[in-house]
DOMARKE-119922 format. One record per residue (C-alpha): residue number from 1; x, y, z; residue in one letter. Coordinates in Angstrom, 1 decimal. Layout:
DOMARKE-119922
{tordren NUM, {X, Y, Z}, a},
...
This chain:
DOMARKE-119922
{tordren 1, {-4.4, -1.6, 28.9}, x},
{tordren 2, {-6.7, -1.2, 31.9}, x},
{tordren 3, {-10.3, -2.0, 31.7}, x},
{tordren 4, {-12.2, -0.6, 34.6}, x},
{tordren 5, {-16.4, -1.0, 35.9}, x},
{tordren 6, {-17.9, 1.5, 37.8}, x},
{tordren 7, {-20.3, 4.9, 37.9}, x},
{tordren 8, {-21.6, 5.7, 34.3}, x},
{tordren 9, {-22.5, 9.1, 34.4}, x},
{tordren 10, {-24.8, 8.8, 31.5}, x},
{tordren 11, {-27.2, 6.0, 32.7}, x},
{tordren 12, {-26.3, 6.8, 36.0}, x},
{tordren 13, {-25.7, 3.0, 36.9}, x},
{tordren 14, {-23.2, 1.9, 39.9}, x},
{tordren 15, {-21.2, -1.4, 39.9}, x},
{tordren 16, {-20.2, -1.1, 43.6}, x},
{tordren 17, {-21.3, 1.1, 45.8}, x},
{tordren 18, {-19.8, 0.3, 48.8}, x},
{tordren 19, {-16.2, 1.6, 47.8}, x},
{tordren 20, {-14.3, -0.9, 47.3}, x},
{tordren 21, {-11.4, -1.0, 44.6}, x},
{tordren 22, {-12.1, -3.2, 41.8}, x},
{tordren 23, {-9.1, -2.2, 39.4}, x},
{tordren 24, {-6.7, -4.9, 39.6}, x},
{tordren 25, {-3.4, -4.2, 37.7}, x},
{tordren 26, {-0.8, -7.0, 37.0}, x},
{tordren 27, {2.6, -6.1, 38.3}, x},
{tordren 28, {5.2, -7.8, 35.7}, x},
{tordren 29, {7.9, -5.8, 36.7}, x},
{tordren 30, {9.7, -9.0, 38.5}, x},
{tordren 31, {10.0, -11.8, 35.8}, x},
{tordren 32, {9.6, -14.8, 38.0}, x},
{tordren 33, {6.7, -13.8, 40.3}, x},
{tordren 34, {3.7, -11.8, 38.8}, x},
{tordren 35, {1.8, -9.9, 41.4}, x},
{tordren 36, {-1.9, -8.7, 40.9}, x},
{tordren 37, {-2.0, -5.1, 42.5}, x},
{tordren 38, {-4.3, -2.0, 43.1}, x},
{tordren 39, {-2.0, 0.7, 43.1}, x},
{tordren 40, {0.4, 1.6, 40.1}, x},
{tordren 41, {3.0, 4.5, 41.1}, x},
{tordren 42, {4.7, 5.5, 37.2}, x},
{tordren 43, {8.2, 6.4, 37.7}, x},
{tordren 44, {9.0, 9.7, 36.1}, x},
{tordren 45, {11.2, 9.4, 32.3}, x},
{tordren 46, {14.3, 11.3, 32.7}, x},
{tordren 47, {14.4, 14.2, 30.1}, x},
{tordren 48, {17.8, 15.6, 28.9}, x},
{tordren 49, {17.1, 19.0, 29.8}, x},
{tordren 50, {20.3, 19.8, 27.3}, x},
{tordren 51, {19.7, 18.9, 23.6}, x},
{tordren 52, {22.1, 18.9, 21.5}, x},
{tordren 53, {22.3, 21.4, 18.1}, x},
{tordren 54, {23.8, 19.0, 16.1}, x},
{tordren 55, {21.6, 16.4, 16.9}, x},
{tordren 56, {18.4, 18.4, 16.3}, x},
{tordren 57, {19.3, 19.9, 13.0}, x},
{tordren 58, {20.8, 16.2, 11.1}, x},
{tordren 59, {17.7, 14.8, 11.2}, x},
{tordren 60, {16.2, 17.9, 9.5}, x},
{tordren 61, {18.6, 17.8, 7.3}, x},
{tordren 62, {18.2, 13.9, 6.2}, x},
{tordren 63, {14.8, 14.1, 6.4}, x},
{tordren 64, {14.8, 16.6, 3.6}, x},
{tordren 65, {17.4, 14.3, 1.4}, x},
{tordren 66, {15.4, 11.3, 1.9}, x},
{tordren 67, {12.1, 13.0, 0.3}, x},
{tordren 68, {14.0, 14.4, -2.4}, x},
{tordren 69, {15.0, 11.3, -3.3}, x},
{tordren 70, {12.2, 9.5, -3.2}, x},
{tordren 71, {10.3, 11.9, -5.2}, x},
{tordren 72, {13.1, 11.8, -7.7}, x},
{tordren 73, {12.9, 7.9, -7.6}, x},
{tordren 74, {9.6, 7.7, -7.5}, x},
{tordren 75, {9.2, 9.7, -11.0}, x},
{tordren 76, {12.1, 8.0, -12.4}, x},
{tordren 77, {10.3, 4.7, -11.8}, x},
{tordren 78, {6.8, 5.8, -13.1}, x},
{tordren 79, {9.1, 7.2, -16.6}, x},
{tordren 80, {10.6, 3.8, -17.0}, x},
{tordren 81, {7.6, 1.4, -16.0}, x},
{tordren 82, {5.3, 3.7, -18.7}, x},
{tordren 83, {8.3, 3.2, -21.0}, x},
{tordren 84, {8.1, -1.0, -20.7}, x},
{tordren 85, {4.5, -0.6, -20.9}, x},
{tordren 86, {4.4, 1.5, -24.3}, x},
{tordren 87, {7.2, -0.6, -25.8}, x},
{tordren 88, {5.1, -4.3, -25.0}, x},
{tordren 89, {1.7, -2.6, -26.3}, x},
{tordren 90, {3.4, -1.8, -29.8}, x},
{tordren 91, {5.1, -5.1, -29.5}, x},
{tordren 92, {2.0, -7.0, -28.9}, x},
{tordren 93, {-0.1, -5.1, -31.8}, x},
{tordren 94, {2.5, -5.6, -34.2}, x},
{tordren 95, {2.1, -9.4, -33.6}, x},
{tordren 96, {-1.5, -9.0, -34.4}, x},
{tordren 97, {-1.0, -9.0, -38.1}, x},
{tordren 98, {-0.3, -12.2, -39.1}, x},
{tordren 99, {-0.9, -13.5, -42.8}, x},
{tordren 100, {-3.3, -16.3, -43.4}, x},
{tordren 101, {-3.4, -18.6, -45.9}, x},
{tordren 102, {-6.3, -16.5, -47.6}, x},
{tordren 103, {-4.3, -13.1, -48.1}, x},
{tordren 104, {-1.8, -12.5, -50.8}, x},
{tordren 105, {0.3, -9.6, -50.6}, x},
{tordren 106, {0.3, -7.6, -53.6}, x},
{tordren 107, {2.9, -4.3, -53.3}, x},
{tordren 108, {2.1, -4.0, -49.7}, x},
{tordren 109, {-1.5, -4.3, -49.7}, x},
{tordren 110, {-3.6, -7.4, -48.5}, x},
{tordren 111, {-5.6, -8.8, -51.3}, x},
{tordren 112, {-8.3, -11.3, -50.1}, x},
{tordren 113, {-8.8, -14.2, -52.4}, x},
{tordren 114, {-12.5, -14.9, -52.6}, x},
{tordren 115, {-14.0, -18.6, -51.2}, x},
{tordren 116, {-16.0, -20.7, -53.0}, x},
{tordren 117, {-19.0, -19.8, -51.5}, x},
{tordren 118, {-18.6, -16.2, -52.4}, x},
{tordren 119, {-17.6, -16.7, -56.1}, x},
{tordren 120, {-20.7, -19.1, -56.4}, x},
{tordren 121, {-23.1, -16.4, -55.2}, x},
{tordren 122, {-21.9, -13.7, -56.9}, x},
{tordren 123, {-21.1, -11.7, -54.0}, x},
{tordren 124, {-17.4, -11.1, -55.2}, x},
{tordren 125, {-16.7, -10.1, -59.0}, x},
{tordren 126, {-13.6, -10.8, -60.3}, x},
């Protein structure tokens, strides 16, 4: 990263006018003496001017297998994971219905036994 002052030429305002080089790099290149320069010369990356077909076309190839498989593992895992989650809903909502000590169960159907208060009120005839 290089962070640089100078000319803006929006507001037009100068840092140094008189020339002088204010870009100091830090040369790391040599591990036991790091140098503070103003120059940086890149050297060129060598480029294989001779790819190979083989080469070029595998990755194509994997690439294609890879997403394949994902896709098929992806929906493979969304199937089973909605599978686990319809199975512990019906599991849950069957424990729901639990008999109290209130209910008797009369030919499969829940008769509720009246309190005391209710039978004194009149609210439940028998």
């Amino acid at each position: 990263m290089v962070i640089t002052f100078g000319s803006n030429g929006v507001l037009d305002a100068k840092y140094k006018e008189d020339g002088e080089s204010d870009v100091l790099l830090l040369d790391i290149s040599d591990d036991s003496e790091y140098v503070w320069t103003t120059s940086f010369d890149p050297t060129p990356l060598k480029i294989n001017s001779t790819p190979s077909n083989s080469l070029s076309l595998k990755p194509a190839t994997n690439n294609t297998s890879i997403i394949v498989g994902l896709t098929i593992g992806l929906i493979l895992f969304i199937c089973i994971l909605s599978g686990i989650t319809i199975f512990y809903i019906r599991y849950k909502n069957s424990n729901k219905a639990i008999p109290t000590p209130g209910n008797v169960v009369k030919d499969g159907d829940i008769i509720t036994i009246p309190s005391d208060y209710e039978l004194s009120h009149g609210k439940y005839r028998i």
